[in-house]
N, C-alpha and C positions, 0 to 999 in steps of 0.2 A: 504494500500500500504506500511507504513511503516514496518506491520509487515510482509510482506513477502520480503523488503530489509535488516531486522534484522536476519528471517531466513536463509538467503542466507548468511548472513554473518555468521552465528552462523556454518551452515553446512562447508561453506569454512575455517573458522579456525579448525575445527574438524576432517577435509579432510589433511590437511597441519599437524597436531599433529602428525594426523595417520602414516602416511606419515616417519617425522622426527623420530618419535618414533619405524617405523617399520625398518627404517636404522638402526637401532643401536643397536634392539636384536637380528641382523644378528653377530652381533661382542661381546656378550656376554659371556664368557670365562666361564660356569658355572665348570671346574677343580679348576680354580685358586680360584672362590669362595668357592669351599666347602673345598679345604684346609686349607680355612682359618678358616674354624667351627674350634669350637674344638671337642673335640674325641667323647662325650658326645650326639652327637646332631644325632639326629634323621635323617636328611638327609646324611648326612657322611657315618652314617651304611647301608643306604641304597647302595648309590654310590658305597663304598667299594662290599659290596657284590654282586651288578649288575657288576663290574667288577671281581670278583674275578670269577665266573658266567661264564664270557662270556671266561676268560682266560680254564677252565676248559671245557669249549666246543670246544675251539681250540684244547686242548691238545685230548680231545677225539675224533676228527675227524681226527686228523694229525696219531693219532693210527691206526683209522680204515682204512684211507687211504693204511699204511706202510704194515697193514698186508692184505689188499686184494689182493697186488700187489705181496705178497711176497709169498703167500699161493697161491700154482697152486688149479686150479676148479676140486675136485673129483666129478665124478658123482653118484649119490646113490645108492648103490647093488641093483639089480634086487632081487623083491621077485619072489621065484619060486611058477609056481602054482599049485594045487595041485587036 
């Protein structure tokens, strides 16, 4: 009996951590951390380039956007048959 009110208690503090702990990597700022790397570091260059990435898929869809709008629909010459 003891050990099943030790477990119960082992689960309920573990329940409670999870808990406290899973509050708080909702508010984990990882920009402000990887700013603070320096230049050097292995996750910085990642971050950098995952952004750099995602800026350069903006700029290429905001293109493709500008010119399908701007570009009337030709339709394809008819082949003739012969």
């Amino acid at each position: 009996m003891k050990r099943i009110a030790a477990l119960i208690a082992i689960v309920a503090v573990a329940v409670l951590l999870a808990k406290r702990l899973g509050l708080r990597a909702g508010q984990f700022d990882f920009a402000s951390r990887i700013a603070a790397m320096p230049d050097s570091a292995p996750p910085k260059w990642i971050f950098s380039n995952v952004t750099a990435i995602r800026a350069n898929t903006d700029r290429i869809l905001d293109l493709l956007e500008r010119q399908a709008t701007t570009e009337p629909e030709h339709p394809a010459p008819a082949v003739p048959e012969s």
